[in-house]
C-alpha positions as CSV (number, residue, x, y, z in Angstrom):
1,X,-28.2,10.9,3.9
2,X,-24.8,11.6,2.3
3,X,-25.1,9.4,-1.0
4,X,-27.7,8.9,-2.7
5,X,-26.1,6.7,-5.2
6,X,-26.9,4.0,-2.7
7,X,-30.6,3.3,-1.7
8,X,-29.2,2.2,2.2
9,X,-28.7,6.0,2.8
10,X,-32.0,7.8,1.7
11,X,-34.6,7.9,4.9
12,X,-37.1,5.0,4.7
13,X,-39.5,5.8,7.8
14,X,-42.2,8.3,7.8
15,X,-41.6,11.8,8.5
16,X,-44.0,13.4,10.5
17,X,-43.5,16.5,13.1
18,X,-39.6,16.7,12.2
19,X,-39.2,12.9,13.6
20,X,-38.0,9.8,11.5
21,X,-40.6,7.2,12.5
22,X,-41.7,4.2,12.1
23,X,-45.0,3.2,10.9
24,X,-47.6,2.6,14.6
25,X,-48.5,-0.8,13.0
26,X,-44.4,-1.8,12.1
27,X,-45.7,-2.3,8.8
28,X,-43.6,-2.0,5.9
29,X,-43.6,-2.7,2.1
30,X,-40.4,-3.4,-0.1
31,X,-39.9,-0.6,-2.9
32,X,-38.6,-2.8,-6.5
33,X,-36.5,-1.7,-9.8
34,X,-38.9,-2.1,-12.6
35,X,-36.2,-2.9,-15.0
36,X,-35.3,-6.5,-13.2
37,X,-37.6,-6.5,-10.4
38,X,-35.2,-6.3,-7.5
39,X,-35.8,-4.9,-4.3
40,X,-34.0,-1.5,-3.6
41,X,-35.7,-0.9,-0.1
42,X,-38.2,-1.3,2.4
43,X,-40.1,1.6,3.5
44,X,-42.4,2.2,6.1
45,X,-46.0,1.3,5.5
46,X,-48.3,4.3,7.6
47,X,-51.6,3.3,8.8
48,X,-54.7,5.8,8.8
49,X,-53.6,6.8,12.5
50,X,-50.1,7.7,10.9
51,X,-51.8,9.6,8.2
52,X,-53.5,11.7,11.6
53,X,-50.5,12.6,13.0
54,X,-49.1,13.6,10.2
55,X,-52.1,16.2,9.5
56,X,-52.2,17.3,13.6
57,X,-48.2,18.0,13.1
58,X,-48.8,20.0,10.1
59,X,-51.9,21.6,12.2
60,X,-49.6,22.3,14.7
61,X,-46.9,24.0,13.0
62,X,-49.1,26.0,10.7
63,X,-49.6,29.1,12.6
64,X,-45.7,29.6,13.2
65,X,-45.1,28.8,9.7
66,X,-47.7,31.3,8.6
67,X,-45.9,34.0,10.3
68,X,-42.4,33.3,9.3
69,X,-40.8,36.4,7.0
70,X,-42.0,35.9,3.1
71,X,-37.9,36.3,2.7
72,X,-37.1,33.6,4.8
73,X,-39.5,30.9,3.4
74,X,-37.8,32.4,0.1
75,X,-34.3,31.8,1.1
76,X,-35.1,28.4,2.4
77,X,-36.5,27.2,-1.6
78,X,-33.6,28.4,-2.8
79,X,-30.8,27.3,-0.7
80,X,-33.0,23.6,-1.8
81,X,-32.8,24.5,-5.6
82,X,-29.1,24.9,-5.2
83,X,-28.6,21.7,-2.9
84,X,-30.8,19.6,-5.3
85,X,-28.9,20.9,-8.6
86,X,-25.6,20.4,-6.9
87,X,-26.9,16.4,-6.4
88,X,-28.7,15.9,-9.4
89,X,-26.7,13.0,-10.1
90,X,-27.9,11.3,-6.8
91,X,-31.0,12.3,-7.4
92,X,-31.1,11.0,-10.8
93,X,-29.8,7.7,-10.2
94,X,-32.3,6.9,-7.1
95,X,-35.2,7.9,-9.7
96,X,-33.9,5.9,-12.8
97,X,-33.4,2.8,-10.1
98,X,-37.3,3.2,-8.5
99,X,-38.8,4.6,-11.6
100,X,-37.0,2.9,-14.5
101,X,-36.6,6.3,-16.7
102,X,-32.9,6.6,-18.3
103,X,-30.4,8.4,-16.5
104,X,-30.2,11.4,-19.3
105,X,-34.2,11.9,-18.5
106,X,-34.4,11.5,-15.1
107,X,-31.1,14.5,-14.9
108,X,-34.1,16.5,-16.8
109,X,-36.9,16.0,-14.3
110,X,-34.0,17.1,-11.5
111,X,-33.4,20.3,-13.6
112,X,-37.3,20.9,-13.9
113,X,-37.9,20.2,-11.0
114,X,-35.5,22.3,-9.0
115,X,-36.5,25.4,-11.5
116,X,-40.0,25.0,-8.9
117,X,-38.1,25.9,-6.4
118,X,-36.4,28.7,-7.7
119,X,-39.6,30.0,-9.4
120,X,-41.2,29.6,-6.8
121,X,-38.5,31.2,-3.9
122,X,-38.8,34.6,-6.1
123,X,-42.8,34.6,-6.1
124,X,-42.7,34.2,-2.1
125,X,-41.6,37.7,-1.7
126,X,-44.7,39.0,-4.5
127,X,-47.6,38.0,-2.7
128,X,-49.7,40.8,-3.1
129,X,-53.4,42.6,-1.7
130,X,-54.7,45.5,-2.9
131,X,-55.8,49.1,-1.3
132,X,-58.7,51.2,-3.4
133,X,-61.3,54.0,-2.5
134,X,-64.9,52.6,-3.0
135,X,-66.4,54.0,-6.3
136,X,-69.0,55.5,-4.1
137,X,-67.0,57.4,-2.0
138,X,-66.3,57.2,1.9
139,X,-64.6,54.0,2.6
140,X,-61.7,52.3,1.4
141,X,-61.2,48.6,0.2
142,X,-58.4,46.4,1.1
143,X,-57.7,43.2,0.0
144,X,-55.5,40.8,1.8
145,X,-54.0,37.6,1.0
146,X,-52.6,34.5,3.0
147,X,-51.7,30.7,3.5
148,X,-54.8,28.4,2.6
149,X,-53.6,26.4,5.6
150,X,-52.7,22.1,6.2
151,X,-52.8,20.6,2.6
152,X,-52.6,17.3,2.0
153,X,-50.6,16.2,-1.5
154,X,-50.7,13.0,-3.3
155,X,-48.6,12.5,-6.0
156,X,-47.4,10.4,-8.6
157,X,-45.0,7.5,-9.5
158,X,-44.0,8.6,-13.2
159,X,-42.7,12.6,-12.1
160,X,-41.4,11.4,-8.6
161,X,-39.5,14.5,-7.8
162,X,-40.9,17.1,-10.0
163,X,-44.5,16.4,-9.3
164,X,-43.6,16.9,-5.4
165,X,-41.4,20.0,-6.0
166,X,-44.2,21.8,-8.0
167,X,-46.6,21.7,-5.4
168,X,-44.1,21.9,-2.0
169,X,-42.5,24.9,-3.5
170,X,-45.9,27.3,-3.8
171,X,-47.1,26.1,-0.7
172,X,-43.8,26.7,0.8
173,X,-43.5,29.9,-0.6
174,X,-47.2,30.4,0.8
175,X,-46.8,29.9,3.7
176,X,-48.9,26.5,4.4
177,X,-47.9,23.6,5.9
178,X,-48.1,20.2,4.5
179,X,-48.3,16.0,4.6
180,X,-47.1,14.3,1.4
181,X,-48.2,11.1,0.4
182,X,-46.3,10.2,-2.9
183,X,-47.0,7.0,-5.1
184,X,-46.1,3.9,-3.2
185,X,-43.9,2.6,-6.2
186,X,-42.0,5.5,-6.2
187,X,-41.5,7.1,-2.5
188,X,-37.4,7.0,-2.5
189,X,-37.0,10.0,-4.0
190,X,-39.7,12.0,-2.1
191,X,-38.2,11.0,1.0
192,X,-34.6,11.7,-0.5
193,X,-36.3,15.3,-1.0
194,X,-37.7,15.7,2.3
195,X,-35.0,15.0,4.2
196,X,-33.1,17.9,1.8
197,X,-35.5,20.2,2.7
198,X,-34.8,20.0,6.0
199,X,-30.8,20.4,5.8
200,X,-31.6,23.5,4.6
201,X,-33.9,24.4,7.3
202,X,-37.2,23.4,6.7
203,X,-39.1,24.0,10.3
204,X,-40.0,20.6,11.8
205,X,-43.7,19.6,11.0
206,X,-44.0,21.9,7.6
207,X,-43.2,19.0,5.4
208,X,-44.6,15.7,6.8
209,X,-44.3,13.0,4.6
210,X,-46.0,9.4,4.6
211,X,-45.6,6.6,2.7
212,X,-48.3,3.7,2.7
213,X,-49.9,0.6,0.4
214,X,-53.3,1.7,1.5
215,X,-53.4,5.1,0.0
216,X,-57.4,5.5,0.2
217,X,-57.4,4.6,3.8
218,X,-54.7,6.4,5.1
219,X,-55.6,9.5,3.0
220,X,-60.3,9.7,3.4
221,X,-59.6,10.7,7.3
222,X,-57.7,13.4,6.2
223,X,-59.3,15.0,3.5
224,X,-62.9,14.6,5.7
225,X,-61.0,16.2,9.1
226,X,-61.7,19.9,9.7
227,X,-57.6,20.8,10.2
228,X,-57.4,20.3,6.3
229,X,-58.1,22.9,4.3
230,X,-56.9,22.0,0.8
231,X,-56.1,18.9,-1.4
232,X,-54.0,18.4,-4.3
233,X,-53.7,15.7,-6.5
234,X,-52.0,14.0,-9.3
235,X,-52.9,10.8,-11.5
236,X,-55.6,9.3,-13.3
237,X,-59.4,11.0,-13.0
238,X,-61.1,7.8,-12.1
239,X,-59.2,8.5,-8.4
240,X,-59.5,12.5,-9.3
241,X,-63.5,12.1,-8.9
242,X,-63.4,9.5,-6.1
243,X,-61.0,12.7,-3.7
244,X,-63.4,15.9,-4.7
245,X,-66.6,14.0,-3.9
246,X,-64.8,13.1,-0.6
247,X,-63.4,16.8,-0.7
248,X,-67.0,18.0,-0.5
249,X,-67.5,17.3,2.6
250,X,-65.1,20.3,4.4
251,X,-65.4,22.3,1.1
252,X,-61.7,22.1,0.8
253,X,-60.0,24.3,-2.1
254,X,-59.1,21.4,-4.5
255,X,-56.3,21.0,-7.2
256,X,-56.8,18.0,-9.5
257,X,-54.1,17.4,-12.2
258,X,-55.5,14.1,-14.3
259,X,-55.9,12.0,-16.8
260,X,-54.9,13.4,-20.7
261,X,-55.9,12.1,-24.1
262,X,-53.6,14.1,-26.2
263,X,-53.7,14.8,-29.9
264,X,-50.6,15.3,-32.2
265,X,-52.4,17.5,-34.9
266,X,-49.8,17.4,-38.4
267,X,-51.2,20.2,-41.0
268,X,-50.5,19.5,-44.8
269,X,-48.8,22.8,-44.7
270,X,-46.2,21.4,-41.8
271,X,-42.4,20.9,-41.4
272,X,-42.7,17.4,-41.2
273,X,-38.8,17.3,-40.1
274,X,-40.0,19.3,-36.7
275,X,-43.6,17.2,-36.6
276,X,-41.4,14.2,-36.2
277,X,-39.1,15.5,-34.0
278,X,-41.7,17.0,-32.0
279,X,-43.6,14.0,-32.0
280,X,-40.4,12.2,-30.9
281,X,-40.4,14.5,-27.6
282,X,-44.6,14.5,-27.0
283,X,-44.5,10.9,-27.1
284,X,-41.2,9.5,-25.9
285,X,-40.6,11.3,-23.3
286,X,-40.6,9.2,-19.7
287,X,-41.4,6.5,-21.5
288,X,-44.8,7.6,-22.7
289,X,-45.7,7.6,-19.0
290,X,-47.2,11.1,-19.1
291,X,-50.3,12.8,-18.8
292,X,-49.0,15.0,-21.0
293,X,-47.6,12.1,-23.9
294,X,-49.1,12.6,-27.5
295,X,-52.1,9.9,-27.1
296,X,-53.6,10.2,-30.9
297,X,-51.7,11.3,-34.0
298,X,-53.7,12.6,-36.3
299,X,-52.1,13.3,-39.7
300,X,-53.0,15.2,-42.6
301,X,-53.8,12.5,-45.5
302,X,-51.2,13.8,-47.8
303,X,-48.0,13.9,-45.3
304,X,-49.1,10.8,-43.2
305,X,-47.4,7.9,-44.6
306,X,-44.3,9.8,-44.7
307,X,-45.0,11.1,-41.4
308,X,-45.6,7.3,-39.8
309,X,-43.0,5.9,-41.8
310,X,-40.1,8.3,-40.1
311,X,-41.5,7.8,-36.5
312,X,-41.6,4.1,-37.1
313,X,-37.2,4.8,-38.1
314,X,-37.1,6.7,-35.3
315,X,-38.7,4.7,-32.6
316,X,-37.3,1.7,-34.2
317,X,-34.1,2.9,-33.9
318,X,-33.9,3.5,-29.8
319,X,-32.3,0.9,-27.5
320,X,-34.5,-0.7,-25.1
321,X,-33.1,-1.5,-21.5
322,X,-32.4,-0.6,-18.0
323,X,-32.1,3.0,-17.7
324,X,-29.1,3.0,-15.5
325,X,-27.0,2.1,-18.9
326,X,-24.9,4.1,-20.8
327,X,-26.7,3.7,-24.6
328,X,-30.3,2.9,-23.4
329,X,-33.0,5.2,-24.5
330,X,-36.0,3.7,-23.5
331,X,-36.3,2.0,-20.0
332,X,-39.0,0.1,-18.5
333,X,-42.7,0.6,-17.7
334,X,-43.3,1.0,-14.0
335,X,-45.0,-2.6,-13.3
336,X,-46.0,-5.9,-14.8
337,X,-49.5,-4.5,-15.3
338,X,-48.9,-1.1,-16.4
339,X,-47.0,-3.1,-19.5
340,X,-49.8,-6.0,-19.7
341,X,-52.6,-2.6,-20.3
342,X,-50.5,-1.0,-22.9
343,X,-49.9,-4.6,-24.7
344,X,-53.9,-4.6,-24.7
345,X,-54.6,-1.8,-26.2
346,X,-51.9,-2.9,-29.2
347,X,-53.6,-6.0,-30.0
348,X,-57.1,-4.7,-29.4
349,X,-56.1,-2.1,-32.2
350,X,-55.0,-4.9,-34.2
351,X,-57.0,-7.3,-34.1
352,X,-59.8,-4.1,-35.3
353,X,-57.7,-3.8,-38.4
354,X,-54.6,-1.7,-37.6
355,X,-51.1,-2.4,-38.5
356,X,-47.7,-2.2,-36.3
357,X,-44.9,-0.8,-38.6
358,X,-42.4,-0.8,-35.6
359,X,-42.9,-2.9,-32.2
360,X,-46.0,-4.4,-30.9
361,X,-45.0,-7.5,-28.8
362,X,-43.7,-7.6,-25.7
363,X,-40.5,-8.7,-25.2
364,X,-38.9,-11.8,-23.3
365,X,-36.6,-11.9,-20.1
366,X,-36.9,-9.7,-16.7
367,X,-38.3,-6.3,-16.6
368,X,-41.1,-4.9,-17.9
369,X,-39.7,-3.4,-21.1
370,X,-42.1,-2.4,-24.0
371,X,-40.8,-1.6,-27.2
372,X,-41.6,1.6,-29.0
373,X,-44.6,1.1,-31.0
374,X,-46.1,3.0,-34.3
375,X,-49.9,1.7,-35.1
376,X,-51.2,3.1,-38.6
377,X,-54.9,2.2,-40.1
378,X,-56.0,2.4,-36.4
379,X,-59.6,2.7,-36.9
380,X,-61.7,5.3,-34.7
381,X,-63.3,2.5,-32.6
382,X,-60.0,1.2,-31.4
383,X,-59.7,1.4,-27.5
384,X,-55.9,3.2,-27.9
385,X,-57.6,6.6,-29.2
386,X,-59.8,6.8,-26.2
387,X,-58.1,5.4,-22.8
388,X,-54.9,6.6,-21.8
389,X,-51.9,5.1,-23.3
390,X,-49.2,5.5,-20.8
391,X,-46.8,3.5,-22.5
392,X,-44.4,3.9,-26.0
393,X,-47.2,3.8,-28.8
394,X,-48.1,5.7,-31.4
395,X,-51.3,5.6,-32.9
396,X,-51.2,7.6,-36.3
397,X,-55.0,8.3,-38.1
398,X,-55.6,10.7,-40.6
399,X,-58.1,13.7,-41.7
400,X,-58.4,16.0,-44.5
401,X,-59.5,19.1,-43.2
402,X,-59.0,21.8,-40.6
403,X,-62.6,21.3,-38.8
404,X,-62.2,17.4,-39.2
405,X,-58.7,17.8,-37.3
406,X,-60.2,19.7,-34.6
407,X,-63.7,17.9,-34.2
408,X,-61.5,14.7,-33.8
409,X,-58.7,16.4,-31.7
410,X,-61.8,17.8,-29.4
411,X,-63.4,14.2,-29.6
412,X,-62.6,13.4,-26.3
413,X,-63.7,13.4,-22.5
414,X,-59.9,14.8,-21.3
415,X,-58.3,18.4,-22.0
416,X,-55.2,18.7,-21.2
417,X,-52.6,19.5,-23.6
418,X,-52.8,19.4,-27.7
419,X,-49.7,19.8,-29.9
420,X,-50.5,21.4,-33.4
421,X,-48.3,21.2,-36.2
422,X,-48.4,24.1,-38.8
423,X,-46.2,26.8,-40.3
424,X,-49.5,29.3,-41.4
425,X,-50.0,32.3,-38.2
426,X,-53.9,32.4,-39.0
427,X,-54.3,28.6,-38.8
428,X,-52.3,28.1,-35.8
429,X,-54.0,31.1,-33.7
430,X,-57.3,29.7,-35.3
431,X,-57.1,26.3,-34.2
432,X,-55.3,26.7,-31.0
433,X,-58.7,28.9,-29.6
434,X,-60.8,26.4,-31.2
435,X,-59.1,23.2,-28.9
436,X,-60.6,22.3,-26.1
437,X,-57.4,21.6,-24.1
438,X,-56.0,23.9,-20.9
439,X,-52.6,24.1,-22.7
440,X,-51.5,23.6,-26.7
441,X,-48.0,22.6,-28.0
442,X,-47.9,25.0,-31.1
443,X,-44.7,23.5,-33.2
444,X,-43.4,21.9,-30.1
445,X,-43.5,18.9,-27.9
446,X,-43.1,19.7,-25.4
447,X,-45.4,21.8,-23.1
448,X,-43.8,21.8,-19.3
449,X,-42.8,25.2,-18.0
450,X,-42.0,25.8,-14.3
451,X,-42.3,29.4,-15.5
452,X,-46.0,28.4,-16.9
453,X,-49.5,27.4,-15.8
454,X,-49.9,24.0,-15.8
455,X,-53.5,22.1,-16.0
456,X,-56.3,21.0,-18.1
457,X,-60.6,21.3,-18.6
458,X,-63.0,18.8,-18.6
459,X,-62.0,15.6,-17.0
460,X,-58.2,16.5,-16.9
461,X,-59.3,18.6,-14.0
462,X,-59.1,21.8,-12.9
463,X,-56.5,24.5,-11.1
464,X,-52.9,25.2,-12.4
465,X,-49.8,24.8,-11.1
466,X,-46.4,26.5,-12.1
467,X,-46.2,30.1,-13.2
468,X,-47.9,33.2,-11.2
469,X,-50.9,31.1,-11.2
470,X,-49.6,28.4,-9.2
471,X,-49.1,30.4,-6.0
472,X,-52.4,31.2,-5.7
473,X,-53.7,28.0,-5.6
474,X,-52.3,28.0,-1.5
475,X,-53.4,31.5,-1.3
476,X,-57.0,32.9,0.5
477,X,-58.4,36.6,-0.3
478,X,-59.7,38.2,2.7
479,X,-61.3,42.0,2.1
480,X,-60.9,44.6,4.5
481,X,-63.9,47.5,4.3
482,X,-63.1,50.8,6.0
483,X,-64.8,53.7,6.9
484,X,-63.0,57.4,6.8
């Protein structure tokens, strides 16, 4: 795997036990360009005996990978945060080309990404237990803490790199072993990263990575077999609920990352300059494919036709087309019916009375471009306030007081991130206690911090990843009494 540049060279088989292998069935399935449909590979397709494998190589290697120095399984993330910043352009291009995101983003997501590792390589060395004398006297209390063990993570097509590197690093730097199963539209660039990971040393059988069309049946024998002892997960809540009811089973530790309904809250007493730009980078960014992507604008009643009017110049204004272009700024939507359930919600909010300033129809020829969209006079029953957008539209609604904002900000089954917009201390400490939301975007759009915990309440799901909270997701306490 020397250039990425060209799909031939990234690692199509299944990885599982430090082996390049071939699906047991010889199954495969081809992996397609969004922006014009063509095929870029064809990938091995695992079958649920694949998936066992997978999870008795992991099984295997666990114990030896448990007792391998903290510095060593630090070294080994960062010699990969170097490798992968030193081909970010590969790296870059092979997500743009399976994902459809522009090149300029997708050299982001390699930069955030890699920071996981690198965060993540200096918190393997600061895994810490505890010693203490009992408060009654006479024994001592020790606290210990180690690997959680085999973990099984599925991740998404819209964050193909970063969504792997956030969870691989901790447990790497954990000391558990692992099977990957990333998003069958996007599994290039996992298995680009996989097969980096072991350049730079990664033991056989600690990273074990398969790729399949039949996610739920390659991935319920794992999560309900007794070697497994944790699953994470990224993407939408309907699957979220479906993997912690089967998680119940083995009472595995569980990380769910899921579905967002975001609010964009403007304050009358806002720089509306940085509300738009802000809303610019909540909404835009990765195409509005994001959990984390501004869902619901809502907009003080005295600054929101100003406010929608600049957005709808601004979105108007960005060039549509495939990301691998110089000048493009928005690139295609990840499938035909990804852009066919945005276009719903649009003309469901339409035909209810609301009004596209900007975009709104889908456009002719290949791909499946959408163009940036700004909706105004959306009324509250519309569908596009309450389902996930995933897709470039901008919903603007308005309120006129601070406990309207936040009851309709708080109006909603998700929490994961809110963005307020306001230049007054008291209001912005106020209302950011008062949302309902695991993380808030105060005067900023964006939220993502390798350096930060990362996760949401209610149906966005629970756990965090990033900062010193995410290591402790892959970490068990074990307490030590002695006697004198």
């Amino acid at each position: 795997m020397a250039d990425l540049t060209q799909t031939q060279t990234v690692p199509t088989r299944l990885l599982i036990g430090g082996e390049w292998v071939g699906a047991s069935s010889g199954g495969t399935f081809e992996v397609r360009n969004p922006a014009d449909d063509g095929v870029l590979a064809t990938v091995a397709d695992a079958t649920p005996d694949d998936g066992l494998r997978a999870l008795g190589a992991a099984a295997d290697a666990q114990a030896g990978w448990r007792a391998t120095e903290p510095r060593e399984r630090g070294e080994i993330l960062r010699s990969a945060f170097e490798l992968l910043v030193e081909r970010s352009d590969d790296f870059a291009r092979l997500m743009t080309l399976e994902m459809g995101k522009t090149l300029a983003e997708a050299k982001g997501e390699v930069t955030y990404g890699a920071e996981f590792f690198r965060w993540f390589s200096e918190e393997a060395v600061r895994v810490h237990g505890r010693y203490a004398e009992a408060p009654a006297g006479g024994s001592r209390l020790i606290t210990m803490k180690g690997p959680v063990g085999p973990t099984l993570m599925i991740t998404p097509w819209n964050f193909p790199l970063a969504m792997g590197t956030r969870k691989i690093g901790p447990a790497i730097a954990a000391g558990c072993t692992m099977v990957v199963k990333p998003a069958a539209e996007t599994p290039l660039t996992m298995l680009a990263l996989a097969s980096l990971l072991e350049e730079v040393g990664l033991p056989p059988g600690v990273l074990n990575v398969i790729t399949t069309t039949d996610s739920g049946g390659v991935c319920e024998p794992l999560i309900t077999d007794s070697r497994l002892r944790k699953l994470t997960f990224t993407g939408s809540t309907a699957v979220g609920k479906k993997l912690v009811a089967q998680a119940s089973d083995q009472l595995l530790r569980v990380s769910m990352e899921l579905g967002g309904n975001a609010p964009f809250v403007v304050f009358d007493d806002a720089d509306l300059d940085a509300a738009v730009d802000g809303a610019m980078l909540a909404k835009m960014r990765n195409i509005g494919e994001a959990c984390t992507s501004a869902n619901r604008f809502l907009v003080h009643s005295s600054l929101a036709q100003p406010f929608a009017e600049r957005l709808a110049e601004r979105m108007g204004s960005l060039t549509v087309g495939d990301g691998t272009r110089d000048g493009v700024d928005v690139g295609p939507l990840i499938t035909e019916k990804a852009r066919a359930g945005v276009h719903e919600l649009v003309e469901d909010a339409v035909s209810a009375g609301a009004r596209a300033l900007v975009g709104g129809s889908v456009p002719d020829g290949p791909g499946h471009f959408y163009p940036p969209t700004v909706l105004v006079e959306v009324p509250a029953t519309a569908r596009v306030f309450r389902e996930e957008i995933f897709g470039p539209v901008a919903p603007v609604t308005t309120f006129d007081t601070e406990e309207e904002a936040i009851a309709k900000a708080n109006d909603t089954e998700y929490g994961l991130v809110a963005y307020v917009f306001t230049q007054g201390h008291a209001r912005a400490i106020r209302v950011s206690e008062a949302l309902e939301f695991g993380m808030v975007g105060l005067n900023t759009g964006i939220v993502s911090n390798p350096a930060a915990p990362f996760g949401g309440v209610k149906h966005s799901g629970f756990g965090r990843e990033g900062g010193f909270e995410g290591i402790e997701e892959y970490l068990e306490t074990k307490y030590v009494g002695s006697a004198l």
